[in-house]
N, CA, C and O atoms as a Tripos MOL2 file, in Angstrom:
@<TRIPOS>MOLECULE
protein
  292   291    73     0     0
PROTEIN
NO_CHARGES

@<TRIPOS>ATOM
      1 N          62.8960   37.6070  -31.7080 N.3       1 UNK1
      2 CA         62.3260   38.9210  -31.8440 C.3       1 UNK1
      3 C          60.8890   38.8270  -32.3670 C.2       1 UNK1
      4 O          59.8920   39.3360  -31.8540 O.2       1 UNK1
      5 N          60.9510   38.1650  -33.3590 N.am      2 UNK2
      6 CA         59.5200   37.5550  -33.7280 C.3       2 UNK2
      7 C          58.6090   37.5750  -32.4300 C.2       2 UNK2
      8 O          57.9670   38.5410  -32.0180 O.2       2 UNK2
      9 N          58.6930   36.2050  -31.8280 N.am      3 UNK3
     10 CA         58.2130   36.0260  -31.0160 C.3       3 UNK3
     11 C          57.4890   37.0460  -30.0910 C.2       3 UNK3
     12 O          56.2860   37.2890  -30.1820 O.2       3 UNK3
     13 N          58.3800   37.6550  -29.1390 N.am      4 UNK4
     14 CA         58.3320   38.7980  -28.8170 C.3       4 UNK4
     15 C          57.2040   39.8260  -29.2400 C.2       4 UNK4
     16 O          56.4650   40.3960  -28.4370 O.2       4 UNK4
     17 N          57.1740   39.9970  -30.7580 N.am      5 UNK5
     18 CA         56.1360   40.8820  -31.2540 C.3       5 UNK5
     19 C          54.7020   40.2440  -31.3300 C.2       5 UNK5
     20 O          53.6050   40.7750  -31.1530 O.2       5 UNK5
     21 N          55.0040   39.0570  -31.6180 N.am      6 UNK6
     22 CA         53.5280   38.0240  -31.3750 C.3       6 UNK6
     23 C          52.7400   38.0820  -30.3760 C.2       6 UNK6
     24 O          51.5130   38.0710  -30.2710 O.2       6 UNK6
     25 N          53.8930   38.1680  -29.3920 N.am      7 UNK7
     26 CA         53.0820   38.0880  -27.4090 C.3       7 UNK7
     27 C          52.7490   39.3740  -27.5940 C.2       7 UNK7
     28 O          51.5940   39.7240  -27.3510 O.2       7 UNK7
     29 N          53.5680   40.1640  -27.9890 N.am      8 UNK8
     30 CA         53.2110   41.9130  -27.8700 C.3       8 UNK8
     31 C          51.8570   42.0720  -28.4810 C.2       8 UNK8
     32 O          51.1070   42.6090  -27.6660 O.2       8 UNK8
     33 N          51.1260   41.7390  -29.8850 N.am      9 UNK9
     34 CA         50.2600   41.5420  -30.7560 C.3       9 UNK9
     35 C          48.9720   40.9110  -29.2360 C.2       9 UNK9
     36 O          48.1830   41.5530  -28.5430 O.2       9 UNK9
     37 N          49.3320   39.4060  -29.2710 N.am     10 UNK10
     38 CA         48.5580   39.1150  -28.4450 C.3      10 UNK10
     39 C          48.1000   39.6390  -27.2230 C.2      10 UNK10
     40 O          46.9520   39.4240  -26.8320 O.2      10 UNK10
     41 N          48.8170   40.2310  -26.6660 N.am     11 UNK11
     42 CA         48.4780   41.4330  -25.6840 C.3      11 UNK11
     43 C          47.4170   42.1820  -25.7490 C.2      11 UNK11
     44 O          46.4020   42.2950  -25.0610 O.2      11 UNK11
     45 N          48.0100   42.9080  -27.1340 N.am     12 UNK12
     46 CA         46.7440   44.2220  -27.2330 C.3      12 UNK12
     47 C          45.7710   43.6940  -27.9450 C.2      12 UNK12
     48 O          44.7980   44.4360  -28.0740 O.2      12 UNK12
     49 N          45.6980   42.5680  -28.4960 N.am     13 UNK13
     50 CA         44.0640   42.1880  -28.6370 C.3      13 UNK13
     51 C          43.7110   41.3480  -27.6100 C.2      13 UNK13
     52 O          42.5840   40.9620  -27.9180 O.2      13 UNK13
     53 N          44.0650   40.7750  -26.4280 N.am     14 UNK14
     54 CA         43.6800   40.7520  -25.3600 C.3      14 UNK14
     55 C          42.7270   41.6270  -24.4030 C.2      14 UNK14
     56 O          41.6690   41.4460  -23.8020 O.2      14 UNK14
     57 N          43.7860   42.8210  -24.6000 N.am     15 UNK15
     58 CA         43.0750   44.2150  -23.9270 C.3      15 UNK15
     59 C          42.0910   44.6600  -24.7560 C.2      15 UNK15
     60 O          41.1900   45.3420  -24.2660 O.2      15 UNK15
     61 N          42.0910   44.3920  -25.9800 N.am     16 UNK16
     62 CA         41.0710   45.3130  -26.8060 C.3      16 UNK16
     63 C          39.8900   44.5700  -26.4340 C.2      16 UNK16
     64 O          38.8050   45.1000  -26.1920 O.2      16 UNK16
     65 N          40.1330   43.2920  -26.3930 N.am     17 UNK17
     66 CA         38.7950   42.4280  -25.7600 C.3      17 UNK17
     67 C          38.0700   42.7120  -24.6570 C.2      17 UNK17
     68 O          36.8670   42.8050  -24.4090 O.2      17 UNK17
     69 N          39.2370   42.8480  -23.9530 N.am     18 UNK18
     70 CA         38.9000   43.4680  -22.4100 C.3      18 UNK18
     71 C          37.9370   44.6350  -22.3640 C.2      18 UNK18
     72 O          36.7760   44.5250  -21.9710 O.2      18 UNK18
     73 N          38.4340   45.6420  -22.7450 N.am     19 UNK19
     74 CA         37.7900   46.8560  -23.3120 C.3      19 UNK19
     75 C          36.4020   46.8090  -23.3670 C.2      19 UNK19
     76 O          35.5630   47.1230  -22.5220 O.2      19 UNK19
     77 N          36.2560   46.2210  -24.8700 N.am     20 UNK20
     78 CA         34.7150   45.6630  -25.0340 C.3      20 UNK20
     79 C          34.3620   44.9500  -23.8520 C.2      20 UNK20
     80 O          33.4420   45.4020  -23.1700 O.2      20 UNK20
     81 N          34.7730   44.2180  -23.6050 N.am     21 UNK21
     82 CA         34.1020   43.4840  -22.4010 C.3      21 UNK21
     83 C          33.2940   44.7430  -21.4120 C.2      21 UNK21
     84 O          32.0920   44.9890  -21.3090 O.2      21 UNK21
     85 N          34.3830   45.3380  -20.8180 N.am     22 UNK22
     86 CA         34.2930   46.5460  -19.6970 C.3      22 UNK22
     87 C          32.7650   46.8850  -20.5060 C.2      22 UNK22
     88 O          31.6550   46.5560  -20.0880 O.2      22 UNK22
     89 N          33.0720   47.6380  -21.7780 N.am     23 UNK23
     90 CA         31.6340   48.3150  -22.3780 C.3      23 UNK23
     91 C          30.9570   47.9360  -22.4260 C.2      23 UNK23
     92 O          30.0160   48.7170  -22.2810 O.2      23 UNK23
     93 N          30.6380   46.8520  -22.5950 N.am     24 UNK24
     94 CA         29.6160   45.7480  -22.5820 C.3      24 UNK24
     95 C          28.6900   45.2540  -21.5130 C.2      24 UNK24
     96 O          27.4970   44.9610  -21.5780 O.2      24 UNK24
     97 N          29.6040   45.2330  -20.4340 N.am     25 UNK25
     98 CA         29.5510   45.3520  -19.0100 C.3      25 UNK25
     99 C          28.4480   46.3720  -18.6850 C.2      25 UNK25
    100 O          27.2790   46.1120  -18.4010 O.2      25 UNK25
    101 N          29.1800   47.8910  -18.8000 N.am     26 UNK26
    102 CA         28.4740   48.9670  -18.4730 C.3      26 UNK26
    103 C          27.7430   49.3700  -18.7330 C.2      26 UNK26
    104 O          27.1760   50.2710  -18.1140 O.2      26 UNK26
    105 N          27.1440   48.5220  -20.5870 N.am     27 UNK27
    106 CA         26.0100   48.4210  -20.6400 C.3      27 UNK27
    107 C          24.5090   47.6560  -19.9580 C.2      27 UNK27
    108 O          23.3530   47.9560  -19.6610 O.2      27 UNK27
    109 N          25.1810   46.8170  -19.9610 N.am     28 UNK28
    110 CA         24.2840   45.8480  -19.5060 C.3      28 UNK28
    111 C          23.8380   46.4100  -17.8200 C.2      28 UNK28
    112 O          22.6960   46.3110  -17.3720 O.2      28 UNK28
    113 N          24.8210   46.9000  -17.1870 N.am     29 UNK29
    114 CA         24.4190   47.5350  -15.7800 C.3      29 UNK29
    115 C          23.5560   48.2980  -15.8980 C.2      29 UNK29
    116 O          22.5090   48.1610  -15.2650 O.2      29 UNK29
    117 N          23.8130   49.5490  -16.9420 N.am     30 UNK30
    118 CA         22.9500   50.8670  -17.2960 C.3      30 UNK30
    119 C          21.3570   50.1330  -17.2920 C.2      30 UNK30
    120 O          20.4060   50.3700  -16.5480 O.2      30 UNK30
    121 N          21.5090   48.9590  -18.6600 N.am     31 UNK31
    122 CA         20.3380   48.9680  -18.4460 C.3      31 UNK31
    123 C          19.3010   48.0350  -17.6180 C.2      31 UNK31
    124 O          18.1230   47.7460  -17.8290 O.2      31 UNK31
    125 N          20.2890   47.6490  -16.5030 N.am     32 UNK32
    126 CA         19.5750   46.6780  -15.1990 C.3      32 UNK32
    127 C          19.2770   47.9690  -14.4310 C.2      32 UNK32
    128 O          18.2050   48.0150  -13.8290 O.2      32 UNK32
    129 N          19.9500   48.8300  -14.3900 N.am     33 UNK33
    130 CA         19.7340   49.8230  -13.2890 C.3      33 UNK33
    131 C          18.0710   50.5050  -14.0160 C.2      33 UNK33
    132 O          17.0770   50.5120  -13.2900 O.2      33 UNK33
    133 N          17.9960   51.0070  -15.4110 N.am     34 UNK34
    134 CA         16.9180   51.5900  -15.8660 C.3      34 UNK34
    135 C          15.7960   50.8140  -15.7460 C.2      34 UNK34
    136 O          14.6800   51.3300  -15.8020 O.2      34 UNK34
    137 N          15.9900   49.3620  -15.5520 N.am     35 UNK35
    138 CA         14.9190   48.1400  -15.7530 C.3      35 UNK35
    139 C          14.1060   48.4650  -14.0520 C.2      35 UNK35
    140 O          12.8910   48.4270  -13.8610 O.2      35 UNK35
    141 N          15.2280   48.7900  -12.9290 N.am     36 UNK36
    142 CA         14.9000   48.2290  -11.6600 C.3      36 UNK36
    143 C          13.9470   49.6090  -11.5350 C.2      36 UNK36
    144 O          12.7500   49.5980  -11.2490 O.2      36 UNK36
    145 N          14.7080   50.7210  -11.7990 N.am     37 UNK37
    146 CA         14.1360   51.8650  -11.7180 C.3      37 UNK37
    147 C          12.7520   51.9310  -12.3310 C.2      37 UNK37
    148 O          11.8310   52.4400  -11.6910 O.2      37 UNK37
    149 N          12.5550   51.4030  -13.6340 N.am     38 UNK38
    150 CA         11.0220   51.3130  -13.8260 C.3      38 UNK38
    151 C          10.1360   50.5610  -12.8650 C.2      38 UNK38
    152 O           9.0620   50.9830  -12.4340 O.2      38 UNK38
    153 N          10.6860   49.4240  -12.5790 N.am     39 UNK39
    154 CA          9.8370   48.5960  -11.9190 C.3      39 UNK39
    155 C           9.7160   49.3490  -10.3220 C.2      39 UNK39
    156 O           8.9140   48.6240   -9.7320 O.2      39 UNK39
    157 N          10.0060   50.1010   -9.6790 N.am     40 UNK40
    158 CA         10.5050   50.3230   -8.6800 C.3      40 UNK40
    159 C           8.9840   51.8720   -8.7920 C.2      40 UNK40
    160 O           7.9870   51.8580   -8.0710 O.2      40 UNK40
    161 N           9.2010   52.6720   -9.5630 N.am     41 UNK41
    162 CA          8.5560   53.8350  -10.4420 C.3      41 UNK41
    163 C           6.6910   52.9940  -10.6260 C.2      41 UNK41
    164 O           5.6930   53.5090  -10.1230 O.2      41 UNK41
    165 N           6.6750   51.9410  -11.2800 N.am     42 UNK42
    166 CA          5.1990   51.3950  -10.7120 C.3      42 UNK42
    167 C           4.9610   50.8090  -10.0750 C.2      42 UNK42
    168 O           3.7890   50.4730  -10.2450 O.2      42 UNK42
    169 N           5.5520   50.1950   -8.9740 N.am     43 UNK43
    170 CA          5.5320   49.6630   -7.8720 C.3      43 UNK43
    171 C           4.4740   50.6220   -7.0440 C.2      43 UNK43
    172 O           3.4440   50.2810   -6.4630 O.2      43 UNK43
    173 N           5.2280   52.3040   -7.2180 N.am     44 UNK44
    174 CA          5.3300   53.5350   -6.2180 C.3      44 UNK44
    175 C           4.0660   54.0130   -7.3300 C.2      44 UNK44
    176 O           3.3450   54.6470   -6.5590 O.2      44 UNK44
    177 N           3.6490   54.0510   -8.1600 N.am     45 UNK45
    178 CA          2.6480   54.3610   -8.8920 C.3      45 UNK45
    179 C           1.2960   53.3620   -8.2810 C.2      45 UNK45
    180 O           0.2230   53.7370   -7.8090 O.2      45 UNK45
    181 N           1.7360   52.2010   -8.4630 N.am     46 UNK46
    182 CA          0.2480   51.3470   -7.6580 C.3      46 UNK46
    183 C           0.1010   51.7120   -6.3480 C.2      46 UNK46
    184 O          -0.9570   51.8670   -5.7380 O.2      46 UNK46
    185 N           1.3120   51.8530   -5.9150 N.am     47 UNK47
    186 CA          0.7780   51.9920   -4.3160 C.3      47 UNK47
    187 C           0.0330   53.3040   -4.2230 C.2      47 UNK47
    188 O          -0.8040   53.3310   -3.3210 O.2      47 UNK47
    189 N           0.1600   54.4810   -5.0090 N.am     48 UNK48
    190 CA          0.0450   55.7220   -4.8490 C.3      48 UNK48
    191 C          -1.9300   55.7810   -5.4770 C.2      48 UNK48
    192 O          -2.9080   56.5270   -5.4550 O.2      48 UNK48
    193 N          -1.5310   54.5380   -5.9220 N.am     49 UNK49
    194 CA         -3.3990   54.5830   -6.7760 C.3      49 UNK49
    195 C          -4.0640   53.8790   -5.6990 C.2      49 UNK49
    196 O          -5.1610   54.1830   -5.2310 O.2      49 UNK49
    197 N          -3.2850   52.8620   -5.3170 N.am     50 UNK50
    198 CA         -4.0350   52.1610   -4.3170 C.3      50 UNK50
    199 C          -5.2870   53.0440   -3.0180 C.2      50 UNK50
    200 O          -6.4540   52.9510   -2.6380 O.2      50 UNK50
    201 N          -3.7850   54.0340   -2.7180 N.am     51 UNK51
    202 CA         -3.7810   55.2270   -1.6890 C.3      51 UNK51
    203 C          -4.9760   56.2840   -2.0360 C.2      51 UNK51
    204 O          -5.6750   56.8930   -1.2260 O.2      51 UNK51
    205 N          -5.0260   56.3430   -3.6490 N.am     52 UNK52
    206 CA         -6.2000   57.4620   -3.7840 C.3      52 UNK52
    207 C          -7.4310   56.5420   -4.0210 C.2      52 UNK52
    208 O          -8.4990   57.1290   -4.1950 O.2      52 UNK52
    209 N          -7.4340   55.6380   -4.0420 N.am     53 UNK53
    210 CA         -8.9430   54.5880   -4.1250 C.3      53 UNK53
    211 C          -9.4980   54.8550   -2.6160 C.2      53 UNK53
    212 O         -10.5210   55.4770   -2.3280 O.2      53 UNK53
    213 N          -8.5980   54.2510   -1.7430 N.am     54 UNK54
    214 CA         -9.4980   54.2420   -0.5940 C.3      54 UNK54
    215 C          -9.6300   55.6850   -0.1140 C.2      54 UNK54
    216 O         -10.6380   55.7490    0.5900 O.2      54 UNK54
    217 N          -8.8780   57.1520   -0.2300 N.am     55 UNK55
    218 CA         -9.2750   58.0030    0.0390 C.3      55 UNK55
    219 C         -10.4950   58.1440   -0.4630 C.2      55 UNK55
    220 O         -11.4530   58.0230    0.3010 O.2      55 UNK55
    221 N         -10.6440   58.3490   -1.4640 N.am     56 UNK56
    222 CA        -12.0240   58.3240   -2.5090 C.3      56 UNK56
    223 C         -13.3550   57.5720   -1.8120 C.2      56 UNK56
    224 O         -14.5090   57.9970   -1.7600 O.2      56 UNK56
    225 N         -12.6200   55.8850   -1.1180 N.am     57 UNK57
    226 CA        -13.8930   55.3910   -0.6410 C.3      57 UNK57
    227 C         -14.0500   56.0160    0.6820 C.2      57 UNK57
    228 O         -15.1920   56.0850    1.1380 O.2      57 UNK57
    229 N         -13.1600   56.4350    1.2940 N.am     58 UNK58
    230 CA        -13.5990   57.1630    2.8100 C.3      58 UNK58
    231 C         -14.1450   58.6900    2.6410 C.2      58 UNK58
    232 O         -14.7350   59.2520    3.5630 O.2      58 UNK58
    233 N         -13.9200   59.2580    1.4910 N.am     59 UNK59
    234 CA        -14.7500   60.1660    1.0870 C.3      59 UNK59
    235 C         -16.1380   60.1910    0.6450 C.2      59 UNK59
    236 O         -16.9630   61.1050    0.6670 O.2      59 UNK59
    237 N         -16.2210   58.9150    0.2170 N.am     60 UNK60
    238 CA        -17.6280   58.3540   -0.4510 C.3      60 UNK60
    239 C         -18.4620   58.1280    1.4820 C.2      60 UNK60
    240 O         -19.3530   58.8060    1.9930 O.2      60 UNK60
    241 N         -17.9710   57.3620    1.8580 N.am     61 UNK61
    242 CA        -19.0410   56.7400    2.8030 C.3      61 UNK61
    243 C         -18.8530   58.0060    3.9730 C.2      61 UNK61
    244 O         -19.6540   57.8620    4.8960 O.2      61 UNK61
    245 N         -18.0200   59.1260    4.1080 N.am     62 UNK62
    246 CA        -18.6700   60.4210    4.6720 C.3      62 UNK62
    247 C         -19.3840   61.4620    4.0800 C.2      62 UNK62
    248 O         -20.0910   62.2020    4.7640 O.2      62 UNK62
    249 N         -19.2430   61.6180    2.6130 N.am     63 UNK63
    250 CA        -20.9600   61.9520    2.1220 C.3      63 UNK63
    251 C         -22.3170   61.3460    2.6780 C.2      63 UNK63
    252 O         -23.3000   61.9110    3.1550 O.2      63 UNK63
    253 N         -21.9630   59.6470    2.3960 N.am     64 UNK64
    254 CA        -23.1450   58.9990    2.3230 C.3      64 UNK64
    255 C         -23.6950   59.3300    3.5300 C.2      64 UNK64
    256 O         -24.8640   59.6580    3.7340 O.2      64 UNK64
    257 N         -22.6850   59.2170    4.4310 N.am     65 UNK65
    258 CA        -22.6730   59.3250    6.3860 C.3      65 UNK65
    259 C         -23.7340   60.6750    6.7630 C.2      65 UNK65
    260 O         -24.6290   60.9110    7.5750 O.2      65 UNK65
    261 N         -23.1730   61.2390    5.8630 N.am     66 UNK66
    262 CA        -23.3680   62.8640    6.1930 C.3      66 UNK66
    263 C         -25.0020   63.0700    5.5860 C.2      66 UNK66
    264 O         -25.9530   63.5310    6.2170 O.2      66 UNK66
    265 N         -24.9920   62.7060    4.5380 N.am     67 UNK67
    266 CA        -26.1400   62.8950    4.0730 C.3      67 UNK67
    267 C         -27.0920   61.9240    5.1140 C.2      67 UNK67
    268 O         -28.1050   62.4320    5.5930 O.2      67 UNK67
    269 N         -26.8250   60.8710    5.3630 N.am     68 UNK68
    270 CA        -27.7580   59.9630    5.7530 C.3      68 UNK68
    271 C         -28.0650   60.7010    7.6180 C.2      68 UNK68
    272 O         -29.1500   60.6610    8.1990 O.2      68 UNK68
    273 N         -27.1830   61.1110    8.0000 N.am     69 UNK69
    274 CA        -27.8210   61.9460    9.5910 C.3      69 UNK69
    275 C         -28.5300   63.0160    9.0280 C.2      69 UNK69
    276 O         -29.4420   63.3420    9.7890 O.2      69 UNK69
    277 N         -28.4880   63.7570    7.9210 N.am     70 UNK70
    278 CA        -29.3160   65.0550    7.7260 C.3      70 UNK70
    279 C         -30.5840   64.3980    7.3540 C.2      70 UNK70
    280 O         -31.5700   64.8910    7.9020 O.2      70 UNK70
    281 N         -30.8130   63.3620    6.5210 N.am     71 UNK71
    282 CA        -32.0860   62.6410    6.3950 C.3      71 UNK71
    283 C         -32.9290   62.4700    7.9750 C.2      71 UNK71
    284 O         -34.0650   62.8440    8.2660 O.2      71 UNK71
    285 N         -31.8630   61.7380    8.8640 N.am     72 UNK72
    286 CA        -32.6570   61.4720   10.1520 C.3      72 UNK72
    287 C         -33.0420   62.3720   10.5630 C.2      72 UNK72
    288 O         -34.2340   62.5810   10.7860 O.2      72 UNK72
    289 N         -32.2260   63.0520   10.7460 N.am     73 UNK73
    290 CA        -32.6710   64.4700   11.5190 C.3      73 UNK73
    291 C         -34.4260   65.1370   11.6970 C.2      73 UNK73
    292 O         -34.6270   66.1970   12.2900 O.2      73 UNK73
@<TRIPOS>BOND
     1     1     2 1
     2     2     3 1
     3     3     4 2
     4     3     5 am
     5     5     6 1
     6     6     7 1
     7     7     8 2
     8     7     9 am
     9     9    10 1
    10    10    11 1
    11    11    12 2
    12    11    13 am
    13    13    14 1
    14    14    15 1
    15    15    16 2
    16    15    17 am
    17    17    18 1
    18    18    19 1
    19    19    20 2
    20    19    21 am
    21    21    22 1
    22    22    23 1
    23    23    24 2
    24    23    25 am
    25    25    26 1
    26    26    27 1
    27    27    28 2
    28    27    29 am
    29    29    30 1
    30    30    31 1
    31    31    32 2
    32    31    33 am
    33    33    34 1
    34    34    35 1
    35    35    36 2
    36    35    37 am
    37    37    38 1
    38    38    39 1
    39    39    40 2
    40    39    41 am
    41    41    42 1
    42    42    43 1
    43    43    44 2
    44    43    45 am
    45    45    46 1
    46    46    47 1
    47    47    48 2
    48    47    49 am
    49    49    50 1
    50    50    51 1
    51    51    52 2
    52    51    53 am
    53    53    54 1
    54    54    55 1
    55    55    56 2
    56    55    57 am
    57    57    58 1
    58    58    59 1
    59    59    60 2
    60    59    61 am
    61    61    62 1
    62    62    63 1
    63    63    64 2
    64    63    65 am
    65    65    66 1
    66    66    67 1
    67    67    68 2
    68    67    69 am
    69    69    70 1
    70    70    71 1
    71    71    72 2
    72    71    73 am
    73    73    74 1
    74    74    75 1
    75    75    76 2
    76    75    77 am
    77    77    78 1
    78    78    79 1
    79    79    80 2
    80    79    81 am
    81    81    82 1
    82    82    83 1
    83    83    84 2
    84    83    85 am
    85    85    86 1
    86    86    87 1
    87    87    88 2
    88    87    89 am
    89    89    90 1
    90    90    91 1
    91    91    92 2
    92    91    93 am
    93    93    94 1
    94    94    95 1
    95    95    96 2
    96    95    97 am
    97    97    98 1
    98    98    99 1
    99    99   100 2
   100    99   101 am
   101   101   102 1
   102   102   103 1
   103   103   104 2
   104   103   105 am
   105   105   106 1
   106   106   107 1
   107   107   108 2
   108   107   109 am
   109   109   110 1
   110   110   111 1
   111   111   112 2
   112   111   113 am
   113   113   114 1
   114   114   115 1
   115   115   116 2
   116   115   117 am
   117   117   118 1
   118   118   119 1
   119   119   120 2
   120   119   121 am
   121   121   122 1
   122   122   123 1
   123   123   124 2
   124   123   125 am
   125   125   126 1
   126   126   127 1
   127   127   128 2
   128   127   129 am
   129   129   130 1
   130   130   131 1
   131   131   132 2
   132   131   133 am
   133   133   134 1
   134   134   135 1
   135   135   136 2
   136   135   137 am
   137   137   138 1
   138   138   139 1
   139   139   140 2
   140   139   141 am
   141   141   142 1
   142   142   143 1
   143   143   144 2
   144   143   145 am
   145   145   146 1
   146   146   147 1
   147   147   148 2
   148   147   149 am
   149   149   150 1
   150   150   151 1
   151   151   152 2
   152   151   153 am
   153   153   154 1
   154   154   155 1
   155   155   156 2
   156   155   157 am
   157   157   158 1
   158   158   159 1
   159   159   160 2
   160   159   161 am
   161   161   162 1
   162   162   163 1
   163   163   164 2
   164   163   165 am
   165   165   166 1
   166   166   167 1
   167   167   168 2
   168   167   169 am
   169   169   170 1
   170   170   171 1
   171   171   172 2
   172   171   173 am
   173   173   174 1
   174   174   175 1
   175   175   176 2
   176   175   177 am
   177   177   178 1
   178   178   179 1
   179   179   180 2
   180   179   181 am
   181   181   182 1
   182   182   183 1
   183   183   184 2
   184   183   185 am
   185   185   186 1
   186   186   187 1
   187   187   188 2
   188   187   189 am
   189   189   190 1
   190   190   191 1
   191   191   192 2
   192   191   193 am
   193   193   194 1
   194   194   195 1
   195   195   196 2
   196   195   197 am
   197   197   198 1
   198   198   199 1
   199   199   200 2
   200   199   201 am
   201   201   202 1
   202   202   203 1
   203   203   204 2
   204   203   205 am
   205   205   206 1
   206   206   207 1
   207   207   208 2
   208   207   209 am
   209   209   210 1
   210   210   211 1
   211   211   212 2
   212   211   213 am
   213   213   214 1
   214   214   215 1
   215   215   216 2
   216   215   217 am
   217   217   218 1
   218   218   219 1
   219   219   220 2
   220   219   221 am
   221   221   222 1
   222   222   223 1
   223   223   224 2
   224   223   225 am
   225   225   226 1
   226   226   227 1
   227   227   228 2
   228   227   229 am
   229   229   230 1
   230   230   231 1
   231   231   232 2
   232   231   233 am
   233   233   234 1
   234   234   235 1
   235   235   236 2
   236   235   237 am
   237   237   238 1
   238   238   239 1
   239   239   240 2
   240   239   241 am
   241   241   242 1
   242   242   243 1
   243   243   244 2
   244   243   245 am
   245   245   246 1
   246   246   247 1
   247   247   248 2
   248   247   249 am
   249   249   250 1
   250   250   251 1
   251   251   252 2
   252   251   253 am
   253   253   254 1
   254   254   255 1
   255   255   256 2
   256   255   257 am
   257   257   258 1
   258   258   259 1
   259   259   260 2
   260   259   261 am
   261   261   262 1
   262   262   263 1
   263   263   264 2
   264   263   265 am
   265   265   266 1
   266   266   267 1
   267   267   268 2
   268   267   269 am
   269   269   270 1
   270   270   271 1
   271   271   272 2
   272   271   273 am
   273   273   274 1
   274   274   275 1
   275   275   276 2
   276   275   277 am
   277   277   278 1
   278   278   279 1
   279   279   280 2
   280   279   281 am
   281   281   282 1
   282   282   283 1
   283   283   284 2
   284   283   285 am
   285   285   286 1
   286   286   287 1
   287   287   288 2
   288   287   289 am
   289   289   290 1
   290   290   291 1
   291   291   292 2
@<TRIPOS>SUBSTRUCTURE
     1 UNK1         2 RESIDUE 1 A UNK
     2 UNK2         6 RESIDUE 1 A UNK
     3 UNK3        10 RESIDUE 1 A UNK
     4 UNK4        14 RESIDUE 1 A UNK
     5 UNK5        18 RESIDUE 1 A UNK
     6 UNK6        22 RESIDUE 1 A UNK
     7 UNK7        26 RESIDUE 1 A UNK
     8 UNK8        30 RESIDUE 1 A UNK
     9 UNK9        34 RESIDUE 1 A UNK
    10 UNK10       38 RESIDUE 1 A UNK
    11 UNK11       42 RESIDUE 1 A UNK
    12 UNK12       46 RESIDUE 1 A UNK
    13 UNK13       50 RESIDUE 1 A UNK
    14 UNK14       54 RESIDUE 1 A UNK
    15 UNK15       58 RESIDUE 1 A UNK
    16 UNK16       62 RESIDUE 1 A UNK
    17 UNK17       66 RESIDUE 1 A UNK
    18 UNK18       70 RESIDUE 1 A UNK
    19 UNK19       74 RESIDUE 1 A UNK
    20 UNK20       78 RESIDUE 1 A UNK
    21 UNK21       82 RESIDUE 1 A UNK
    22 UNK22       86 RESIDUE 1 A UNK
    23 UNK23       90 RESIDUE 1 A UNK
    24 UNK24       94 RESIDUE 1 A UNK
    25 UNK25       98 RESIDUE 1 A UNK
    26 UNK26      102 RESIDUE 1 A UNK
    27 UNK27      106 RESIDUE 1 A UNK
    28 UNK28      110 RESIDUE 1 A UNK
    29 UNK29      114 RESIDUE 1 A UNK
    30 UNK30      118 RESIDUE 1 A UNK
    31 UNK31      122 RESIDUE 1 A UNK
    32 UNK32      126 RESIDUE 1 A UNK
    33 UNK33      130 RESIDUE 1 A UNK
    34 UNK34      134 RESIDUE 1 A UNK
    35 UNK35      138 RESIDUE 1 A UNK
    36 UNK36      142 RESIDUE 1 A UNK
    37 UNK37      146 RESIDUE 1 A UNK
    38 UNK38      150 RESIDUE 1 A UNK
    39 UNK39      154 RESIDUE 1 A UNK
    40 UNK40      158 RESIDUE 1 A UNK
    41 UNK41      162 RESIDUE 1 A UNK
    42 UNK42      166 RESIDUE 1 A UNK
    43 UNK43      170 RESIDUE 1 A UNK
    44 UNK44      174 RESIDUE 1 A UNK
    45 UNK45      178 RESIDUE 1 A UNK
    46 UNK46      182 RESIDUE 1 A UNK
    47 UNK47      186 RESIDUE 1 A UNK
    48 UNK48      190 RESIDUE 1 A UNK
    49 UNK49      194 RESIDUE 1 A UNK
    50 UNK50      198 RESIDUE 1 A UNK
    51 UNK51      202 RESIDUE 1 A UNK
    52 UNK52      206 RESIDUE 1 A UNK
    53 UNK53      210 RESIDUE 1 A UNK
    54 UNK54      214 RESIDUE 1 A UNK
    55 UNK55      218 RESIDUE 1 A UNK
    56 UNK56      222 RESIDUE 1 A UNK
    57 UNK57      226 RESIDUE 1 A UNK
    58 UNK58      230 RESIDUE 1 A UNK
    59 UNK59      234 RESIDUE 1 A UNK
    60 UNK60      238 RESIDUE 1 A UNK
    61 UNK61      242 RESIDUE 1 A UNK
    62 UNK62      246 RESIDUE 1 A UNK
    63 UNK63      250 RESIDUE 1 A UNK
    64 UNK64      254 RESIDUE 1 A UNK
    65 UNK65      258 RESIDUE 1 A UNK
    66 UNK66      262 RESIDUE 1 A UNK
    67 UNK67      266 RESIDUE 1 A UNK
    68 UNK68      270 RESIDUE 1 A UNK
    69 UNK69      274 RESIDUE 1 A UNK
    70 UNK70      278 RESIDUE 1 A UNK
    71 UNK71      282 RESIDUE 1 A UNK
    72 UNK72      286 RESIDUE 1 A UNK
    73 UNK73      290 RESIDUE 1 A UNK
């Protein structure tokens, strides 16, 4: 009967391990998922700066453009 209650004992701190484990787990996912998501967030931020630089420079050299035919003129 002893026995019995020992394995029983060992059981549930088995599972209780388990448990933690699981939580532990779901932490560590949470915060791979928040990690990827940042990196992912300036990835889409550089590209988006990248995107307003060269607008900016194709805006620049049709001023310059523009101005420079009204000079010829």
């Amino acid at each position: 009967m002893a026995q019995r209650r020992d394995i029983q004992l060992i059981l549930e701190m088995m599972r209780d391990s388990l448990q933690e484990t699981l939580r532990e787990a779901r932490q560590i996912k949470r915060a791979a998922i928040e990690e990827e998501i940042l990196i992912r967030v300036a990835n889409f931020d550089k590209t988006c700066n990248n995107a307003l630089r060269h607008v900016g420079k194709a805006e620049s050299l049709l001023r310059n453009t523009s101005a420079t035919a009204k000079v010829g003129r």
